[in-house]
Legacy VTK file of the C-alpha trace (Angstrom):
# vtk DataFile Version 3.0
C-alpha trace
ASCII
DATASET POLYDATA
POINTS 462 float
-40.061 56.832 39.362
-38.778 53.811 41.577
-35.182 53.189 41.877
-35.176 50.011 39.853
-37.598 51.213 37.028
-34.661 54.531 36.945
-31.487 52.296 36.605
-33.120 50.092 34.039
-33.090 53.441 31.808
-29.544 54.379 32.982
-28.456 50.693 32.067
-30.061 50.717 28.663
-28.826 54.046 27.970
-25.386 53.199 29.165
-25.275 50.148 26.920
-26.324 51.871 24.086
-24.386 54.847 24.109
-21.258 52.400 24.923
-21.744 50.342 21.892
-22.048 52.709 19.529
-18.679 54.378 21.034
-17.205 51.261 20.713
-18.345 50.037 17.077
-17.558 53.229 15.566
-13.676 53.147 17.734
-13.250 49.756 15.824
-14.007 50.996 12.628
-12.355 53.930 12.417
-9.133 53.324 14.916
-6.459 52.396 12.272
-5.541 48.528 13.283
-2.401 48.396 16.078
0.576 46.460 15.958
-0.651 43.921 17.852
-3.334 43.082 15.978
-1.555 43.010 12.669
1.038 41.061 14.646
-1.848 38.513 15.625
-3.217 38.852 11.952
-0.151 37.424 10.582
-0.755 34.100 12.937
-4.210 33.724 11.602
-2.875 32.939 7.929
-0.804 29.704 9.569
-3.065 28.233 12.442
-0.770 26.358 14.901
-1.815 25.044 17.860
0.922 27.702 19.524
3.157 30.765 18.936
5.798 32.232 20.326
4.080 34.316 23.055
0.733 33.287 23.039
-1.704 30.376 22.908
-3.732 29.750 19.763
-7.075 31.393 20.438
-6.578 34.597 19.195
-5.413 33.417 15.877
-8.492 31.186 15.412
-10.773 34.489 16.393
-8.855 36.181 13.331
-9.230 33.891 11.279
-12.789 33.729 11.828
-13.475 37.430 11.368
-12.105 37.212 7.844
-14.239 35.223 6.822
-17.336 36.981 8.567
-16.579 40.471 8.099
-14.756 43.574 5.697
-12.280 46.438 6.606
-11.234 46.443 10.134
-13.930 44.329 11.824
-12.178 41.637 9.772
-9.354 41.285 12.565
-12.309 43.115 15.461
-15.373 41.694 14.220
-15.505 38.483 16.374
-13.505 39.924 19.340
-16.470 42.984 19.541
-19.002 40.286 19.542
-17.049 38.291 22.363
-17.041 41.646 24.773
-20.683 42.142 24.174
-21.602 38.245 24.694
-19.259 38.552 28.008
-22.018 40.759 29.890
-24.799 37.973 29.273
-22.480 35.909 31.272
-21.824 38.926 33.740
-25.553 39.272 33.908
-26.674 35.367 33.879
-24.381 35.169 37.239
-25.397 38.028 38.859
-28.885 36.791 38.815
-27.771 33.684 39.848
-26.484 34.930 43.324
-30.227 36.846 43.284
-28.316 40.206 43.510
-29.277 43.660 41.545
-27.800 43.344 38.164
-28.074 46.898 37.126
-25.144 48.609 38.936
-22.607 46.138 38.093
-23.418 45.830 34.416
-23.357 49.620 33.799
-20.155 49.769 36.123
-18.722 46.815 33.749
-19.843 48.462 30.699
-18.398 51.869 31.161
-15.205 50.488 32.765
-11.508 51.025 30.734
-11.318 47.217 30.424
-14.407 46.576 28.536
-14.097 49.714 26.376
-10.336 49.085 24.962
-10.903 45.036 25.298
-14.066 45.511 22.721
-12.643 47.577 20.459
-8.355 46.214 19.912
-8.170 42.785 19.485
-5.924 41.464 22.211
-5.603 37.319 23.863
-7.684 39.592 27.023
-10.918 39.647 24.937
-11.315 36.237 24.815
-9.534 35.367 27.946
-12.185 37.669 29.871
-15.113 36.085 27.908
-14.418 32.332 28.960
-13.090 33.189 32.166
-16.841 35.296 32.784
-18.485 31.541 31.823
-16.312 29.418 33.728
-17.279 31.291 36.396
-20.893 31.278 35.415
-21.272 27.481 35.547
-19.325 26.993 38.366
-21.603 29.425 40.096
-24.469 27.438 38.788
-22.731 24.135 40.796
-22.003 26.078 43.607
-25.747 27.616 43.912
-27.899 25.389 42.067
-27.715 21.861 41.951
-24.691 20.087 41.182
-24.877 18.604 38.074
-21.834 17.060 35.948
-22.436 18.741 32.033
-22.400 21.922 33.988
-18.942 20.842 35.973
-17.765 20.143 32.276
-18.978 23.250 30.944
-16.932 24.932 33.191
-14.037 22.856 32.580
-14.238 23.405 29.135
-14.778 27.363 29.565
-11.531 27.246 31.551
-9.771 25.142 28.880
-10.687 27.963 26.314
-9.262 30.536 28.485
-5.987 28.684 28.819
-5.837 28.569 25.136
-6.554 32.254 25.220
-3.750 33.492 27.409
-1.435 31.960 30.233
-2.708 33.987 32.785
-5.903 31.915 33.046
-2.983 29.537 34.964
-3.558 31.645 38.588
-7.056 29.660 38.224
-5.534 26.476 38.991
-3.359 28.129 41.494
-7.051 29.531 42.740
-8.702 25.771 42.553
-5.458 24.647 44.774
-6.337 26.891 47.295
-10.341 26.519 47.235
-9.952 22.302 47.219
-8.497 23.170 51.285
-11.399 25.675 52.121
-14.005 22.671 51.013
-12.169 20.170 53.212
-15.845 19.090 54.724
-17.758 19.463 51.028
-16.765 16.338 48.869
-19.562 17.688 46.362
-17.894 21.025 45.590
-14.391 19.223 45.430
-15.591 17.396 42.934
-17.845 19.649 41.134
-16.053 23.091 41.365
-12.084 21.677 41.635
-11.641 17.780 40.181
-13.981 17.623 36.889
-13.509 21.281 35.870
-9.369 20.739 36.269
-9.777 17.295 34.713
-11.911 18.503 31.712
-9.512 22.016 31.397
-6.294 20.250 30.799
-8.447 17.573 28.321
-9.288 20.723 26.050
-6.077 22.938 26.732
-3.859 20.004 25.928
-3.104 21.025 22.348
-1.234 23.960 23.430
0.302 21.948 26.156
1.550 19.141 23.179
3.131 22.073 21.243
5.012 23.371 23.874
6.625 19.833 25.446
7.375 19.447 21.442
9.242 22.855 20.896
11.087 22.792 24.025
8.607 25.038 26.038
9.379 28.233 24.202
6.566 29.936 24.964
6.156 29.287 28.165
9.716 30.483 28.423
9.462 33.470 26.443
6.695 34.842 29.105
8.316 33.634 31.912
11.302 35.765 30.896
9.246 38.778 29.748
7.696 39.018 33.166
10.855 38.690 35.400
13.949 39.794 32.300
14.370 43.803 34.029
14.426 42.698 37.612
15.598 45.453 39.884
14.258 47.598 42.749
12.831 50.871 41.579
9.288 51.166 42.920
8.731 54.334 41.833
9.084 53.081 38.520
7.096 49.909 38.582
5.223 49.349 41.942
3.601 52.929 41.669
2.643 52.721 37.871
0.835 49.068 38.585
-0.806 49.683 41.409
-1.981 53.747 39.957
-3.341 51.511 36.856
-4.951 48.963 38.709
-7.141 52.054 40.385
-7.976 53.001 37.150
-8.956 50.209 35.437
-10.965 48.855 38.456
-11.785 51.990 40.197
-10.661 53.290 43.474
-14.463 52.402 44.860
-14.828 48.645 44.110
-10.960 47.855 45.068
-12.141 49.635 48.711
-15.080 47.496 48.518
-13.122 44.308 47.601
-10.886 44.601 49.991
-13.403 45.457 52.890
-15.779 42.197 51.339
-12.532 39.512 51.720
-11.979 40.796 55.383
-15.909 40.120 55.990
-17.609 37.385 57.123
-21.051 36.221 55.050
-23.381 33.932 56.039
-25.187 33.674 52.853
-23.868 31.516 50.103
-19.934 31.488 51.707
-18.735 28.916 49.040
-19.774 30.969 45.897
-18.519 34.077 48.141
-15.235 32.304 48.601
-14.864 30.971 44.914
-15.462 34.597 43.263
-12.875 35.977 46.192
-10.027 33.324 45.656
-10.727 33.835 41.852
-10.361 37.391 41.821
-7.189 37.606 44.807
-4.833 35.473 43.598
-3.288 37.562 40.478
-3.011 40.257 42.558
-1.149 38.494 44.968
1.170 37.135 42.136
1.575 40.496 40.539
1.779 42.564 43.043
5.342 41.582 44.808
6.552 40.979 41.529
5.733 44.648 40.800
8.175 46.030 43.265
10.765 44.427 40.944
10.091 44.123 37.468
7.273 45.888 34.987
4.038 44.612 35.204
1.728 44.715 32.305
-1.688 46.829 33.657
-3.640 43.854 31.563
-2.070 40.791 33.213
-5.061 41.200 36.314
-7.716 41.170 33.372
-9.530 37.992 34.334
-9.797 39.348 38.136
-11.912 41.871 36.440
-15.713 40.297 36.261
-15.243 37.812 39.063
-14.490 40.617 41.460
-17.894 42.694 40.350
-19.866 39.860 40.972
-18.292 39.136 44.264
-18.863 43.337 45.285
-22.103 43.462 43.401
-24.443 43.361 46.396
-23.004 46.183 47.827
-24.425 48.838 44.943
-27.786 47.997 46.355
-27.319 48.435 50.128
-25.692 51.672 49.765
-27.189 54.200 47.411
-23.835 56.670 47.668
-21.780 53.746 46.535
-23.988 53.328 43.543
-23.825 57.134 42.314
-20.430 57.751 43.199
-18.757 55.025 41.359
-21.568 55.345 38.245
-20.452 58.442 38.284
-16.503 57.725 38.569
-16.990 55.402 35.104
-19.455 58.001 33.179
-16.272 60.466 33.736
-13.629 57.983 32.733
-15.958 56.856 29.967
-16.133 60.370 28.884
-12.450 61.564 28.621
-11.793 58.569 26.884
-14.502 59.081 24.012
-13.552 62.867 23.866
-9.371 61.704 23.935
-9.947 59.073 20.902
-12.167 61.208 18.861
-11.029 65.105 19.275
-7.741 64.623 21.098
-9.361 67.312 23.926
-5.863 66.908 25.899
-3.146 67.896 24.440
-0.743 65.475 25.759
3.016 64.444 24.619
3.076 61.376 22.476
5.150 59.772 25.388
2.901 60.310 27.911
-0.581 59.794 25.691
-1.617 55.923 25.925
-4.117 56.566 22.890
-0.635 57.695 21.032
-0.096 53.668 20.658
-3.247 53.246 18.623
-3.096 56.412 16.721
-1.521 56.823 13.086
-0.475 53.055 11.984
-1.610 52.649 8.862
0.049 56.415 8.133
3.099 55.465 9.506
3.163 52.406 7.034
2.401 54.300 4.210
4.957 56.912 4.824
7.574 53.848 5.428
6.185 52.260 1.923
6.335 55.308 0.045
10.024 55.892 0.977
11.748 52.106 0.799
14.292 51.911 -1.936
13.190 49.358 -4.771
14.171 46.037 -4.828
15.630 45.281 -1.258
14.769 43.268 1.553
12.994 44.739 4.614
14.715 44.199 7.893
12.933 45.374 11.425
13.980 45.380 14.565
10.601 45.519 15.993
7.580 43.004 15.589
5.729 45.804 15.480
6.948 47.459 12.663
7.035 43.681 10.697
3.397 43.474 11.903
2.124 46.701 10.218
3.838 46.840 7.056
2.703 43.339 6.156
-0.298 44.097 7.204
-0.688 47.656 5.208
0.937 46.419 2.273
-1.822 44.131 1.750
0.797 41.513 2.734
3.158 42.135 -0.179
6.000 43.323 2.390
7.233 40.395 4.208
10.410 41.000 6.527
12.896 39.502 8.227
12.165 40.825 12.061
15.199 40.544 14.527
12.937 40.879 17.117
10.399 37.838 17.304
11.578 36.049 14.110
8.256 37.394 12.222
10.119 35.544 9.363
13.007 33.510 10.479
16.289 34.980 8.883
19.701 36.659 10.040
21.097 39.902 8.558
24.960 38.574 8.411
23.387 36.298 5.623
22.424 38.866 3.773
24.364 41.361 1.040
24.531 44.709 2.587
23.281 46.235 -0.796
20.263 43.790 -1.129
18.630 45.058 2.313
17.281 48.443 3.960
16.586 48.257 7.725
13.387 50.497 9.247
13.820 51.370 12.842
11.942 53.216 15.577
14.094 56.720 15.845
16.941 56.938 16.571
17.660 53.541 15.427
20.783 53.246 17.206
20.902 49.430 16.872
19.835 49.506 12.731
22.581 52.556 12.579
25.455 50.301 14.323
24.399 47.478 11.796
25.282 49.561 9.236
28.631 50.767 10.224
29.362 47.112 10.214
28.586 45.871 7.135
28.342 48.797 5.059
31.007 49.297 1.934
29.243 52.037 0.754
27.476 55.625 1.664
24.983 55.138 4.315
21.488 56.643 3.079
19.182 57.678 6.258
15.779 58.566 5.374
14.066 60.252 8.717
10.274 59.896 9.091
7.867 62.136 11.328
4.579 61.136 11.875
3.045 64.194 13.668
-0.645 65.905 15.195
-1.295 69.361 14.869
2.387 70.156 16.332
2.863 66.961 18.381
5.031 64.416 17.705
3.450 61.208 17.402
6.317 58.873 17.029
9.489 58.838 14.346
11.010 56.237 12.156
14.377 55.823 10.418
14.863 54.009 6.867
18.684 52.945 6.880
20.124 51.462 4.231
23.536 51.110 1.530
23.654 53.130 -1.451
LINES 1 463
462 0 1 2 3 4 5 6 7 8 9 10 11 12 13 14 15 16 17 18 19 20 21 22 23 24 25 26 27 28 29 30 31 32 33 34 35 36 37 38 39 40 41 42 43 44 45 46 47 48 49 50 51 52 53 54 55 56 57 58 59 60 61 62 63 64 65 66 67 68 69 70 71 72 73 74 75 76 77 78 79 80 81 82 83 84 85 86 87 88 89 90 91 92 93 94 95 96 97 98 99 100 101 102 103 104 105 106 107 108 109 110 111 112 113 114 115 116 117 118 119 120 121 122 123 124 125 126 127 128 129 130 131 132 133 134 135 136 137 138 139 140 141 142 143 144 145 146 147 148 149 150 151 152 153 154 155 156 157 158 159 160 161 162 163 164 165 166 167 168 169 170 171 172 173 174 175 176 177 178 179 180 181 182 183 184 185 186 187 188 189 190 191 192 193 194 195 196 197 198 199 200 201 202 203 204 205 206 207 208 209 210 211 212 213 214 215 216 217 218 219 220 221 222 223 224 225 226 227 228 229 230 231 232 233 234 235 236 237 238 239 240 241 242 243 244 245 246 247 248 249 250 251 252 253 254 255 256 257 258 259 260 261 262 263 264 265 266 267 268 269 270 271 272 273 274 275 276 277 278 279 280 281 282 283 284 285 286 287 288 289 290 291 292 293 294 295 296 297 298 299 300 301 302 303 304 305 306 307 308 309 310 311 312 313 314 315 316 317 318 319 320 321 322 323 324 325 326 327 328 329 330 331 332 333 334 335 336 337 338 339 340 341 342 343 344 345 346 347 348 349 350 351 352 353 354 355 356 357 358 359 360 361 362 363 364 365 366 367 368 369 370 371 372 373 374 375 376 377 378 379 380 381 382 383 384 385 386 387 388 389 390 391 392 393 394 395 396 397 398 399 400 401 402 403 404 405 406 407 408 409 410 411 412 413 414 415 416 417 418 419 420 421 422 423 424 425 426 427 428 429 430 431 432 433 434 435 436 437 438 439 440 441 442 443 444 445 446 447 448 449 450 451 452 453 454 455 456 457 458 459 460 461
């Protein structure tokens, strides 16, 4: 059996067994916080939120119309991770370069697996960025032609609208306009009409911020820089040990050895997919030494950079097996983790804690409020999941994000009952303050086997 005829049977069976890990994860994984929290947008379509742009709310929205159970927040956002390897794959063979170690590289990787299954602004961040980056590689490789520079523009556009990070791209298209100082075509092609046509289709969002005074762009702003200090150990480590993971120790040694080397085939697309994929890391990366970084934030570096390393798989057969091999293991412990809990890991330490045991944790919280009083959270995340779990009957006022806009001085003491994440120190304080009466603490365990998976106090007057 030839090489090629071998890895077209790895790649189908990777695809396949990949899939169906990652259609039964989405309907069985009990919905996150997140998701309910993004849920909640999708019954009021804006054109903005607080801490996003619209596009995941409009995905929502879509699924529940299309689709039952959980799939009705995941349903669109699995079909967006699928429909981003046809992208992957389209510009791949666009460069003429072996498509099948990439794609089952891609496929297998921690990104695609947890970006297909929780809905998350990445999903469709990744899946516009992926075709921006195939039309612009059709401009740069094929002939220019303007509906493709306006594809691209538009595919950028959507990705602004998706999340804010998609902004490094214009910091990338700054940078590339200088390295095509002698090639008026790719200025215009690859920088002008795509930048042009971007801000055209992102402007929406743009409108909604100028008109409410730029909160979201200043609630991220201050979310990425609001812990500054310098402990390394605590957040330049963790970033960089995640970025391993989630990329692999083999292709960040490869991308790091292919922006060093010179090429003297197709140098603009080589260029493009390097710029494209290097500048979040040189944004996050310094900041990282100061402040938390978010593993995610490098997301859209993700497919760009395997396109740009792709041609390596095929020169070097070791490369090939040892980082198939690298992903098959990751892809491994994760399905074993998510489905039989194989380590036996703290809750604090366990990522797959986070996604584990919502909709029991609402249900013990529903069971257990007192009748008759207003809900008050301190955490979006608890707002998120007992609206959603409640079949939307429990709407509260969240001091966190505003999930309903209201203030607890305004309130009776005896009309409201606070749920916090244990040891709700700040919903305990409350109560001291405003309390006339007994203070009533309910304590709530929500436990695996003998783990602890996380803990939640009901507070309230009697």
């Amino acid at each position: 059996m030839n090489r090629e005829k071998m890895l077209k049977i790895i790649l189908v069976i990777t695809i396949i067994a990949a899939a169906a890990f990652v259609i039964y994860a989405s309907i069985t994984l009990d919905i996150h916080p997140d998701e309910a929290y993004y849920f909640s947008w999708s019954e009021y379509p804006k054109a903005g939120y607080l801490d996003h742009p619209p596009m995941i709310a409009y995905m929502i929205g879509l699924s529940r119309l299309l689709f039952d159970g959980n799939l009705n927040i995941r349903g669109i956002n699995l079909l967006l991770a699928m429909a981003t390897l046809l992208f992957l794959f389209y510009s791949i063979k666009t460069l003429n370069r072996d498509i099948y170690a990439p794609i089952i590289i891609s496929v297998l990787s921690p990104l695609f697996i947890t970006g297909a299954v929780i809905t998350t602004p990445d999903t469709p961040l990744i899946f516009f960025v992926s075709a921006y980056i195939f039309f612009s590689l059709k401009n740069l490789i094929d002939r220019q032609r303007i509906t493709t520079s306006i594809l691209s523009g538009i595919m950028l556009g959507l990705a602004l609208l998706s999340k804010y990070t998609a902004f490094s791209i214009y910091l990338s298209l700054f940078v590339l306009y200088f390295l095509f100082k002698n090639r008026a075509g790719y200025r215009l092609h690859i920088i002008i009409i795509p930048l042009i046509t971007s801000l055209i289709v992102y402007s929406p969002n743009l409108i909604y911020n100028i008109t409410n005074g730029y909160r979201s762009y200043i609630f991220q702003l201050s979310h990425a820089t609001s812990s500054f200090s310098f402990e390394p150990i605590k957040t330049f480590v963790p970033f960089i040990l995640s970025q391993i993971f989630i990329f692999s120790p083999f292709a960040i040694i490869i991308f790091i050895k292919k922006i060093f080397k010179r090429e003297d085939e197709n140098i603009e697309a080589q260029q493009f997919l390097a710029i494209i994929s290097l500048v979040p890391f040189i944004i996050l990366i310094p900041l990282s030494i100061f402040t938390h970084i978010e593993p995610n934030w490098t997301a859209l570096a993700f497919f760009p950079l395997v396109i740009l390393i792709s041609d390596e798989f095929s020169k070097k057969n070791i490369l090939l097996v040892s980082s198939a091999l690298y992903q098959y293991i990751i892809f491994i412990l994760i399905f074993l983790q998510v489905t039989f809990s194989i380590i036996p890991l703290k809750a604090e330490i366990d990522p797959l804690s986070q996604i584990r045991y919502w909709k029991k944790t609402s249900e013990m919280i529903i069971q257990n409020l007192p009748p008759e009083k207003k809900v008050v959270t301190f955490r979006y995340q608890l707002s998120s999941i007992l609206y959603y779990y409640s079949n939307r009957k429990i709407t509260s006022i969240c001091l966190d994000r505003r999930f309903i806009n209201g203030e607890i001085g305004l309130m009776e003491a005896k009309d409201w009952v606070m749920v916090d994440f244990f040891p709700a120190k700040t919903a305990y304080e409350v109560a001291l303050n405003v309390c006339q009466t007994q203070i009533k603490r309910i304590p709530l365990v929500i436990s695996e086997n003998i783990n602890i998976i996380r803990r939640v106090d009901i507070i309230y007057c009697e």
